[in-house]
C-alpha positions as a printed NumPy array, in Angstrom:
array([[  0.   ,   0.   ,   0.   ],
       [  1.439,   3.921,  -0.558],
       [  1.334,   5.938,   1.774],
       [  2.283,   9.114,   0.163],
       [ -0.514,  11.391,   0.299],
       [ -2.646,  12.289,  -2.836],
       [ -0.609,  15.743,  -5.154],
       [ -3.128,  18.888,  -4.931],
       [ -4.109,  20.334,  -7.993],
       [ -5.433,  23.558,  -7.881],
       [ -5.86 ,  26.513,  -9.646],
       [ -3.718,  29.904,  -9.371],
       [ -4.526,  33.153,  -8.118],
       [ -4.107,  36.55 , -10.227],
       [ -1.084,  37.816,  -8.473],
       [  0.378,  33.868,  -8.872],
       [ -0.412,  34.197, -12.307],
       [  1.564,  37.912, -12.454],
       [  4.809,  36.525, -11.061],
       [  5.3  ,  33.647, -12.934],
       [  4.509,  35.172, -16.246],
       [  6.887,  38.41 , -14.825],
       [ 10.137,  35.413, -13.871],
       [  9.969,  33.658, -17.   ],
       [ 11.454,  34.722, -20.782],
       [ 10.505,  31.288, -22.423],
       [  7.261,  30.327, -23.139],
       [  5.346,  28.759, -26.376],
       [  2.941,  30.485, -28.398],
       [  0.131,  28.095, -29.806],
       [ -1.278,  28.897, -33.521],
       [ -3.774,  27.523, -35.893],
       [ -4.568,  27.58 , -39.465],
       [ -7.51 ,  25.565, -41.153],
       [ -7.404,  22.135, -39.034],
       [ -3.551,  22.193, -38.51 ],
       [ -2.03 ,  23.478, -34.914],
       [  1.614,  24.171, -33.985],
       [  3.355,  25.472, -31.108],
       [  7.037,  26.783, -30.935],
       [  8.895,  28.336, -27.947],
       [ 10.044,  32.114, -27.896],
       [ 11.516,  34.729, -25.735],
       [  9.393,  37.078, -24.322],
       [  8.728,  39.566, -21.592],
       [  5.667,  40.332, -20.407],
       [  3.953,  43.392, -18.696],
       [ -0.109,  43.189, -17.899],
       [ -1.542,  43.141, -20.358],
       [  0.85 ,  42.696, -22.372],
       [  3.453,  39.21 , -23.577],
       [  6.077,  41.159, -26.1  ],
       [  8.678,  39.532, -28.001],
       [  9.886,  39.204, -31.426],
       [ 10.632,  36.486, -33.982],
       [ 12.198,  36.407, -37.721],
       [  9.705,  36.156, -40.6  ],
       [  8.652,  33.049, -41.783],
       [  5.975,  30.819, -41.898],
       [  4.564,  31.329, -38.385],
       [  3.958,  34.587, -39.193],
       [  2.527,  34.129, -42.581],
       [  0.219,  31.262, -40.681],
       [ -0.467,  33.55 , -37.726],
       [ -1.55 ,  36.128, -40.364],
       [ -4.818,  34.324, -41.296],
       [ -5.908,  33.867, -37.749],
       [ -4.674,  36.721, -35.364],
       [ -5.538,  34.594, -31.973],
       [ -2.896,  32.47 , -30.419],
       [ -2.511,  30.8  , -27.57 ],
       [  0.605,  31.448, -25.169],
       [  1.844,  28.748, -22.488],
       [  4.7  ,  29.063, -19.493],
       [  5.585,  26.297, -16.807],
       [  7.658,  25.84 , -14.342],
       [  8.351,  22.273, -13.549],
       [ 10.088,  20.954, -10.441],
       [  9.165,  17.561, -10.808],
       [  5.987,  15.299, -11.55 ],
       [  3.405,  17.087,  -9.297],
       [  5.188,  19.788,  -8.551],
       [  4.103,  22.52 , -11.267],
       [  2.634,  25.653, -12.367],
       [  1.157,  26.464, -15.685],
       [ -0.399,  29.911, -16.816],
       [ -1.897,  29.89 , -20.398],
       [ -2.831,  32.969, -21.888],
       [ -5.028,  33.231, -24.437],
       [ -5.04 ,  36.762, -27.201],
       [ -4.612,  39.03 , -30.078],
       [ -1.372,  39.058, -31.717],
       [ -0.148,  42.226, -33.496],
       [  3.143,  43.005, -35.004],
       [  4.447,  46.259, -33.518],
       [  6.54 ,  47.15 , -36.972],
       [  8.773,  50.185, -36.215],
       [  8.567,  51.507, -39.998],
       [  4.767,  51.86 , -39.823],
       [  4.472,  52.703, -35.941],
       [  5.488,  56.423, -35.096],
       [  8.244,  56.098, -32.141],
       [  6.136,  58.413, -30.004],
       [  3.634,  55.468, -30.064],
       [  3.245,  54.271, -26.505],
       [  2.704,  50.546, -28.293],
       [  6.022,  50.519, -29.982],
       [  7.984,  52.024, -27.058],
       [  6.639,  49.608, -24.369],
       [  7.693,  46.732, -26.651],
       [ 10.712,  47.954, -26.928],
       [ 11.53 ,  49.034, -23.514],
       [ 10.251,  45.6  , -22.019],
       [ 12.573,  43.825, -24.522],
       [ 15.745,  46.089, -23.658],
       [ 14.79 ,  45.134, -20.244],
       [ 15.718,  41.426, -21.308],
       [ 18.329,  42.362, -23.59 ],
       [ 19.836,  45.655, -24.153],
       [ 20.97 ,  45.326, -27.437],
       [ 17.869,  44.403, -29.012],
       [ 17.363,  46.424, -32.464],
       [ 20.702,  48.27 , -32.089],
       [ 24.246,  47.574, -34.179],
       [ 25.157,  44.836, -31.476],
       [ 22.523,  42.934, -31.29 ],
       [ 23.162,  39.202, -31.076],
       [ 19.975,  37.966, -32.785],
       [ 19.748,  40.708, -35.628],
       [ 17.466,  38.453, -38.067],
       [ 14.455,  38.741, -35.505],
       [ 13.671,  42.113, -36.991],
       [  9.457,  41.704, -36.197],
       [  8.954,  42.898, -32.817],
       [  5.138,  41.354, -31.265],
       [  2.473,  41.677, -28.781],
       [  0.264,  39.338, -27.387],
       [ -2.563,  40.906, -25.159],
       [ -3.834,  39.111, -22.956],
       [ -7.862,  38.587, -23.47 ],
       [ -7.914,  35.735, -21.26 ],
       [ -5.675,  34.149, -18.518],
       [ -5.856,  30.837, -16.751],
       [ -2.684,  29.501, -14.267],
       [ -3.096,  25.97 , -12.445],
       [ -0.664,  24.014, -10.43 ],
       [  0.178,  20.903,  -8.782],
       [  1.599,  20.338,  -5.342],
       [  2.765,  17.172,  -4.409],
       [  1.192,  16.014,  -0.768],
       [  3.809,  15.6  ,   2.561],
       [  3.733,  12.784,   4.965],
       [  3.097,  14.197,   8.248],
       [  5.652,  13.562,  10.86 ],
       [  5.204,  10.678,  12.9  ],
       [  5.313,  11.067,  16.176],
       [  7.921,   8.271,  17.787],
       [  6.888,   5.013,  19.793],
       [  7.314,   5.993,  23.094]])
């Protein structure tokens, strides 16, 4: 018989939610077209309501282009009930610098959350110069769960 008590699943709070999304700069945006799905992991940063990052072009763009809502997923996984999860669920826009103003608030929060993560970003020493198309998710809809694995109590000695 086991004796380890049963994990707790439960779901998280909004400020549980906030700090996970704010500690992490990998997650995986989720994106359809017709009956096909794929997911692929990115850098991001993320500011309520905002998840910002960029990406080169390509096809998930061009497939992202023909249906604007994605889905956006970040764990943190200590072990096999010991997780959290926050899926967040929203428009994505390209923030492109040539047909935003500078002075638009848009363009400059993208840009100052991603400095934040990396200084260089869009400048002459940038280490990842082909990911030219800056992006924001914003967050419609936001769901975090986790799992907690259960503890033996002590046992209290034979006397």
């Amino acid at each position: 018989m086991d004796n380890r008590p049963a994990p707790v699943f439960r779901e998280l709070d909004r400020d549980e939610i906030d700090t996970l999304l704010g500690r992490n700069n990998v997650g995986r945006i989720a994106f359809t077209f017709l009956d096909c799905v794929d997911i692929e992991p990115i850098n991001y940063v993320y500011s309520w309501p905002w998840v910002c990052g960029r990406t080169s072009t390509g096809a998930k763009l061009d497939t992202i282009a023909h249906n604007r809502w994605v889905a956006f997923e970040v764990d943190e996984v200590k072990g096999l009930f010991d997780w959290q999860s926050v899926v967040v669920k929203g428009s994505f826009e390209i923030v492109d610098a040539d047909t935003w103003t500078h002075h638009d608030p848009g363009f400059i929060v993208c840009l100052d959350l991603l400095r934040s993560l990396l200084p260089e970003t869009l400048q002459s020493n940038d280490p990842v110069p082909f990911r030219q198309t800056v992006f924001r998710i914003h967050v419609d809809e936001v769901r975090g769960r986790g799992a907690k694995s259960g503890t033996i109590p002590d046992t209290v000695p034979p006397t």
